[in-house]
N, CA and C atoms as a LAMMPS dump frame, in Angstrom:
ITEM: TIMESTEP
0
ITEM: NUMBER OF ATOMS
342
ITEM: BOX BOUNDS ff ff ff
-5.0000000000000000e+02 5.0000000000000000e+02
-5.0000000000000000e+02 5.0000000000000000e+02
-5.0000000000000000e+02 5.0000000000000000e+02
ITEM: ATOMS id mol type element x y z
1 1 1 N -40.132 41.184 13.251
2 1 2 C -38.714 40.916 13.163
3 1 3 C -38.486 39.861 12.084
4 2 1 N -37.69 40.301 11.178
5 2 2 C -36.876 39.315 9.67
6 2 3 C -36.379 37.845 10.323
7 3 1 N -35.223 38.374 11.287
8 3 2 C -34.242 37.476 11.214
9 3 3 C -34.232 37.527 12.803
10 4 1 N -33.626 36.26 13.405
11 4 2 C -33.561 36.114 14.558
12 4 3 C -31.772 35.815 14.641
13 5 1 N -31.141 36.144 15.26
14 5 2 C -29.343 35.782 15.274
15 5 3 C -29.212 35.152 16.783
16 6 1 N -30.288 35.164 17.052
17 6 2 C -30.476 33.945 18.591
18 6 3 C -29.712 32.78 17.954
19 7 1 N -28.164 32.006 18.806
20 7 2 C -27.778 31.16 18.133
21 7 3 C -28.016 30.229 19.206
22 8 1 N -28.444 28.785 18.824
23 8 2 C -28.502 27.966 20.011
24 8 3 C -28.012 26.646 19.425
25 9 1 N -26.975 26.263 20.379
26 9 2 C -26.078 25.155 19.822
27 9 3 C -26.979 23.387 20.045
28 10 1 N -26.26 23.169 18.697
29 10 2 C -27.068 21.922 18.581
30 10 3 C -26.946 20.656 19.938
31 11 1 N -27.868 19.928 19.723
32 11 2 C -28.529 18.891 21.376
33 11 3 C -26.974 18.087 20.785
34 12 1 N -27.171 17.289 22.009
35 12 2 C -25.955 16.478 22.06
36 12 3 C -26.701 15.36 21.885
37 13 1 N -26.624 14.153 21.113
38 13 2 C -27.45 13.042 21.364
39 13 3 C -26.546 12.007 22.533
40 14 1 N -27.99 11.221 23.131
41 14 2 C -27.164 10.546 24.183
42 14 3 C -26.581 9.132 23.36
43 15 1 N -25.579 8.94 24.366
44 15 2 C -24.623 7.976 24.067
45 15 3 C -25.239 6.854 23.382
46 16 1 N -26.475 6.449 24.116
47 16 2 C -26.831 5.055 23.845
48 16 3 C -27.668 4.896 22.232
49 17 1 N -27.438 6.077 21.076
50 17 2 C -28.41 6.626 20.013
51 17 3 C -27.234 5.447 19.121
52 18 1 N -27.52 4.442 18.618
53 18 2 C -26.933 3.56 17.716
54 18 3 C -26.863 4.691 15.851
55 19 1 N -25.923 4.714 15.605
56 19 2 C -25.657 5.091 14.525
57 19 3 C -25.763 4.354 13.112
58 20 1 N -26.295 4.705 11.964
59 20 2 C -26.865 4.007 10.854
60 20 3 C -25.193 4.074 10.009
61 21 1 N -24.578 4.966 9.961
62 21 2 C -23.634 5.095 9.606
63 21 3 C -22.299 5.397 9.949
64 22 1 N -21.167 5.159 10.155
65 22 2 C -19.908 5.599 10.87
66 22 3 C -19.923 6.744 11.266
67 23 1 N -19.574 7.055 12.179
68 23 2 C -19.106 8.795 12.317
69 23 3 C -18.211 9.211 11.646
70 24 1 N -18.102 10.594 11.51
71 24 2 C -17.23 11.201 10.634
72 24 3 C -15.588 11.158 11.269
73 25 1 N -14.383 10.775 10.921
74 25 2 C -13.618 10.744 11.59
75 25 3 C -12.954 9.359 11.583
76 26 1 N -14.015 8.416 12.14
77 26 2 C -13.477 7.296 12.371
78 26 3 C -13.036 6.414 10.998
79 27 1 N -11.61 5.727 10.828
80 27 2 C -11.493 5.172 9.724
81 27 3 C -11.651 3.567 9.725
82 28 1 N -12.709 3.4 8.48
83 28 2 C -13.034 2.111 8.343
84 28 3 C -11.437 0.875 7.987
85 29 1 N -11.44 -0.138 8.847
86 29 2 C -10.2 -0.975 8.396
87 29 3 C -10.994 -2.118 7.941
88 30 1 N -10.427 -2.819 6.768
89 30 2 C -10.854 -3.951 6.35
90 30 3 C -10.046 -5.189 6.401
91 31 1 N -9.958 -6.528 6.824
92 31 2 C -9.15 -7.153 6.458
93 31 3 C -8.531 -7.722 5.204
94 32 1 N -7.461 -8.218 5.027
95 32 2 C -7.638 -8.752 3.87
96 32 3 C -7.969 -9.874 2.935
97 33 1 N -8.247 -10.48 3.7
98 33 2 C -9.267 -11.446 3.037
99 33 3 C -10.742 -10.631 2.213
100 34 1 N -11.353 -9.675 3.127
101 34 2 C -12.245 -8.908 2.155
102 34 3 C -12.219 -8.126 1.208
103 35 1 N -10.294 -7.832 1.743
104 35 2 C -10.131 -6.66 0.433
105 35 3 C -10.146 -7.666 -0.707
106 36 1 N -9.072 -9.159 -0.852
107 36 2 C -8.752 -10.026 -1.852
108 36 3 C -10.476 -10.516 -2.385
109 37 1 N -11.117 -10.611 -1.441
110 37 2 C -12.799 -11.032 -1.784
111 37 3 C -12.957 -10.471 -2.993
112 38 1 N -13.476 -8.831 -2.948
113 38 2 C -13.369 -7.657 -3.379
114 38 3 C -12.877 -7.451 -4.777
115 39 1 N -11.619 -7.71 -4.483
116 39 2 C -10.298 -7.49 -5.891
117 39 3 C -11.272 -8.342 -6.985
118 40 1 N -11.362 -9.598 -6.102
119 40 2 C -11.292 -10.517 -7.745
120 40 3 C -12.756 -10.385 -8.024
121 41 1 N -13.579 -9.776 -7.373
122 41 2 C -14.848 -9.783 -8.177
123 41 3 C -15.041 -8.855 -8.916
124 42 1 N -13.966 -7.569 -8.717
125 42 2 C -13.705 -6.476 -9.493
126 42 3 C -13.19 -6.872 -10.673
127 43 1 N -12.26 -7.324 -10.885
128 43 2 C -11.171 -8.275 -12.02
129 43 3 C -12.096 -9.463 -12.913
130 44 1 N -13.088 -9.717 -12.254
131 44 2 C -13.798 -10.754 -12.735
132 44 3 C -15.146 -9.862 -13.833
133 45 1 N -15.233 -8.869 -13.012
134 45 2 C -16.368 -8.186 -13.637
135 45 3 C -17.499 -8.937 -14.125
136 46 1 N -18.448 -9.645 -13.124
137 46 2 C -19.203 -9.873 -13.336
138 46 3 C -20.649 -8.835 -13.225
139 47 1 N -20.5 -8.179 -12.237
140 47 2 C -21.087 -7.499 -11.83
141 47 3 C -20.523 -6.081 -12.24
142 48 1 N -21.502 -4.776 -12.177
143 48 2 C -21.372 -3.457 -12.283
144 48 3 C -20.187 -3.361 -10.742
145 49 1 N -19.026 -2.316 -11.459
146 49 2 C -18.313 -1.477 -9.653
147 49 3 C -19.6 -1.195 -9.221
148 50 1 N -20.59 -0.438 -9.396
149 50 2 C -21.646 0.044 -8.396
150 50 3 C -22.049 -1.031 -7.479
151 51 1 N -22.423 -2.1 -7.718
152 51 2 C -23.268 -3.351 -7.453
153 51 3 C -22.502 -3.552 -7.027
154 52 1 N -21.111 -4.071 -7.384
155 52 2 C -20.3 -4.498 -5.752
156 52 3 C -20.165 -3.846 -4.357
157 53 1 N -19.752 -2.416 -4.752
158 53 2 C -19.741 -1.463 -3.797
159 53 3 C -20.647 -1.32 -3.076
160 54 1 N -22.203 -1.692 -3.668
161 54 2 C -23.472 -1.29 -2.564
162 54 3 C -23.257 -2.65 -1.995
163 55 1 N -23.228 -4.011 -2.281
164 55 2 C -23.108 -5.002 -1.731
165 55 3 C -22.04 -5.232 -0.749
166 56 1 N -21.047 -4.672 -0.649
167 56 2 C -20.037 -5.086 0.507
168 56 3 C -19.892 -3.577 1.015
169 57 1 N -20.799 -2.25 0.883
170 57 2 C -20.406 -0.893 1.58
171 57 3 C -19.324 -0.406 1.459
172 58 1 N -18.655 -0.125 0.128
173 58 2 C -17.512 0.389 0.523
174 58 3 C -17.698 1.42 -0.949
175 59 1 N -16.781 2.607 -0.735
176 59 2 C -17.177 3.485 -1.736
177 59 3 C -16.925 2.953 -3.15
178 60 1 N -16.752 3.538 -4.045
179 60 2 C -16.174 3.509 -5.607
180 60 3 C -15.132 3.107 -5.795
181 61 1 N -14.337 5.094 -5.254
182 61 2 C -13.373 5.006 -5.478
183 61 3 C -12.068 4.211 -4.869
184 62 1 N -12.393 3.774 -3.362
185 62 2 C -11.677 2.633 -2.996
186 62 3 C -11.571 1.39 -3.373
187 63 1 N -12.702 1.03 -3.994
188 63 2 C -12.736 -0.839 -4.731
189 63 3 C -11.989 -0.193 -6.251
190 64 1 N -11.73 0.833 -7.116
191 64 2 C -11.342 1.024 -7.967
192 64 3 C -9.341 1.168 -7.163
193 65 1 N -9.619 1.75 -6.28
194 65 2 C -8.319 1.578 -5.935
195 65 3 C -7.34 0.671 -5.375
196 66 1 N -8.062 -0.402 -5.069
197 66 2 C -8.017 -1.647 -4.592
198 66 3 C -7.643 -2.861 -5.675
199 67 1 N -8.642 -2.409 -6.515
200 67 2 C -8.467 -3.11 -8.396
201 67 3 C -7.089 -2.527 -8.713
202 68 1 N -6.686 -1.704 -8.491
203 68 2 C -5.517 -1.48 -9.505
204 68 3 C -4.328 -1.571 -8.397
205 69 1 N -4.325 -1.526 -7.176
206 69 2 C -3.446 -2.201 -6.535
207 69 3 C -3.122 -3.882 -6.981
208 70 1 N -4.273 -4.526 -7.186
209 70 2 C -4.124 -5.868 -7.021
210 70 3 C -3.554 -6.095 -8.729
211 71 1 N -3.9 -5.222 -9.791
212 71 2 C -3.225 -5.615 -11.147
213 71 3 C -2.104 -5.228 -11.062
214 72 1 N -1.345 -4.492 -10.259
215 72 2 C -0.351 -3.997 -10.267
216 72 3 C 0.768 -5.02 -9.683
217 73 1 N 0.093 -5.67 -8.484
218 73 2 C 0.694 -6.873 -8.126
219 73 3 C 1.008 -7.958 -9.004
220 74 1 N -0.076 -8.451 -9.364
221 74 2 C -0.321 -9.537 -10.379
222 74 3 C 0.518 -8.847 -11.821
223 75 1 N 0.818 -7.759 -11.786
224 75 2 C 1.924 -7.841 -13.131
225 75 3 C 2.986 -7.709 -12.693
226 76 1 N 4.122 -7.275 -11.257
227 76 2 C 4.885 -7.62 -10.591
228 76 3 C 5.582 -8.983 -10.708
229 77 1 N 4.638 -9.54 -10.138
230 77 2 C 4.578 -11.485 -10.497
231 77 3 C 5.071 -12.158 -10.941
232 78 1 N 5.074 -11.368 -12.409
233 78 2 C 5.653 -12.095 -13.4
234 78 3 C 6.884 -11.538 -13.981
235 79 1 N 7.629 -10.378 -13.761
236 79 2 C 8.258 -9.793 -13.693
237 79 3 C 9.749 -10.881 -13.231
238 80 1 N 9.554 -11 -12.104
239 80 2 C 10.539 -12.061 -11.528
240 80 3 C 11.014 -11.152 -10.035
241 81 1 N 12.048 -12.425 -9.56
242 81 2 C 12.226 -11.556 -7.863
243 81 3 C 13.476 -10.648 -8.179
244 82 1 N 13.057 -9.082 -8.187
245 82 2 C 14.321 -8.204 -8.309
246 82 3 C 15.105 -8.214 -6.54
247 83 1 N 14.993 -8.928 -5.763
248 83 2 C 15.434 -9.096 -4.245
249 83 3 C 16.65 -9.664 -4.487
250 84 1 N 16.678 -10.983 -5.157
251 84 2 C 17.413 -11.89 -5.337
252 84 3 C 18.58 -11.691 -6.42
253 85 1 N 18.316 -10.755 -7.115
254 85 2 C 19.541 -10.037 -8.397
255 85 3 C 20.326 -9.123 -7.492
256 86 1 N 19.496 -7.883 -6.72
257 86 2 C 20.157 -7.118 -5.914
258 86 3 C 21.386 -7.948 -4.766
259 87 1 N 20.775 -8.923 -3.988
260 87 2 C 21.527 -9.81 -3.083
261 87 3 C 22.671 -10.138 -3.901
262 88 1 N 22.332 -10.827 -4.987
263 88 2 C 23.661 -11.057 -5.45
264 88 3 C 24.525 -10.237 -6.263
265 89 1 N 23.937 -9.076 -6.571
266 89 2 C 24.492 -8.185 -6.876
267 89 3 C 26.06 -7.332 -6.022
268 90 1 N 25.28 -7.165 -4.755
269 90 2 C 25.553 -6.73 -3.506
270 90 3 C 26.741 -7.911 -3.346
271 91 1 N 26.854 -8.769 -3.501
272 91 2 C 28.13 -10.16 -3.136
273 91 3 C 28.554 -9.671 -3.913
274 92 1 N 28.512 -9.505 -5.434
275 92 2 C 29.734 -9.366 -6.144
276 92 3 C 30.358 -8.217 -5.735
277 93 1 N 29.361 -6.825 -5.296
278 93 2 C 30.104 -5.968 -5.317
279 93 3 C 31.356 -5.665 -4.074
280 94 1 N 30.999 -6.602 -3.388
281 94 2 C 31.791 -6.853 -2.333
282 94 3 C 33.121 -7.527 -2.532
283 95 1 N 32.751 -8.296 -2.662
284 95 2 C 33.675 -9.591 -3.269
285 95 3 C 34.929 -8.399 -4.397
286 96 1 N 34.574 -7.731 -5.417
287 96 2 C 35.421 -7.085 -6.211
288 96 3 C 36.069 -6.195 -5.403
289 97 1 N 35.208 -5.387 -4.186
290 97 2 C 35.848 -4.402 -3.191
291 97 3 C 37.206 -4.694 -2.477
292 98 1 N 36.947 -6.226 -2.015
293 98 2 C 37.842 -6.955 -1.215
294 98 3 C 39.052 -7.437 -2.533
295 99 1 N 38.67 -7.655 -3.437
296 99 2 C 40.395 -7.649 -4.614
297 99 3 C 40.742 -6.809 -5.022
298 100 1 N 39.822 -5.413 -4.59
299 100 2 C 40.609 -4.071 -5.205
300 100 3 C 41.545 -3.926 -3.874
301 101 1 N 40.801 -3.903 -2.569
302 101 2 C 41.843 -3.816 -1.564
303 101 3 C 43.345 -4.522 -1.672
304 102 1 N 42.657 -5.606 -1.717
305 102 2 C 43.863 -6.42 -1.927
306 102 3 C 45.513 -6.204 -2.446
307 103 1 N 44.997 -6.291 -4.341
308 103 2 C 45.732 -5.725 -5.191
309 103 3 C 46.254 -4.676 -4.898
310 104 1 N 45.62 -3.297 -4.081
311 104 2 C 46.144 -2.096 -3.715
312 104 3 C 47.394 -2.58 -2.448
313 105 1 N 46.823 -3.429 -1.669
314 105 2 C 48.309 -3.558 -0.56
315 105 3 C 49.688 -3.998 -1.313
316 106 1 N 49.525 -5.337 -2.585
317 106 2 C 50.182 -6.166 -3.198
318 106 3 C 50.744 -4.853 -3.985
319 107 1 N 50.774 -4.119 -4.615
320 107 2 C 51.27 -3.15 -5.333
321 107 3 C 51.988 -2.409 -4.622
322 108 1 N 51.309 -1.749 -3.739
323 108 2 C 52.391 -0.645 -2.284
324 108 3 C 53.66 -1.853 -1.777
325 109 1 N 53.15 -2.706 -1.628
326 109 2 C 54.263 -3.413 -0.87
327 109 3 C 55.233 -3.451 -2.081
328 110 1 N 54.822 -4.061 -3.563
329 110 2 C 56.058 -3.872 -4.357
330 110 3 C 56.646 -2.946 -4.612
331 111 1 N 55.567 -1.452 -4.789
332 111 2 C 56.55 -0.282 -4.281
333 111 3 C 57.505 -0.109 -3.533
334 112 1 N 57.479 -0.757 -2.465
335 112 2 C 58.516 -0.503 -1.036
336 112 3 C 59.656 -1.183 -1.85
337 113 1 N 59.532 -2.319 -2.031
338 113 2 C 60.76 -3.327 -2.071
339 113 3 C 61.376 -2.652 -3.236
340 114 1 N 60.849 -2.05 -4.197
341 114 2 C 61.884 -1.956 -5.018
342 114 3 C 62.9 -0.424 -5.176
């Protein structure tokens, strides 16, 4: 006989079998203090991305994605606070809403009277 199609499903390992690597599924969280660790040694480039990545376990393409989150910030920065233009933006536009009202009653009413 060639081939055998006997299928026999794989052992279950017992619970107590410590794993070398995460299971598939589960997602790694980092804090951020390790991500900021991370960033600036990326930014600093002292070292190869590889060499960091084997040194703190984390893939490539996440410390590369991590790097360009954090330049992206850091050119934000300097940009200035667009929060604080909008806020006051938002007052004026209010503020003009409330003298268009206004003017609109002050006009009807001189309509009437005359």
């Amino acid at each position: 006989m060639l081939c055998s199609w006997n299928y026999t499903s794989p052992q279950i390992p017992d619970s107590r079998v410590r794993y070398k690597y995460p299971m598939p599924g589960i997602k790694k969280t980092y804090s951020p203090e390790f991500k900021n660790r991370v960033e600036l040694e990326l930014i600093r480039e002292v070292d190869t991305i590889s060499q960091i990545c084997s040194a703190h376990s984390i893939h490539p393409t996440q410390a590369n994605q991590w790097k360009q989150q954090a330049l992206q910030s850091v050119a934000q920065s300097f940009v200035g606070k667009p929060e604080v233009s909008l806020k006051e933006k938002e007052d004026l536009i209010g503020e003009l809403y409330k003298q268009i009202g206004q003017l609109k009653v002050e006009v009807d009413w001189l309509k009437k009277k005359t």
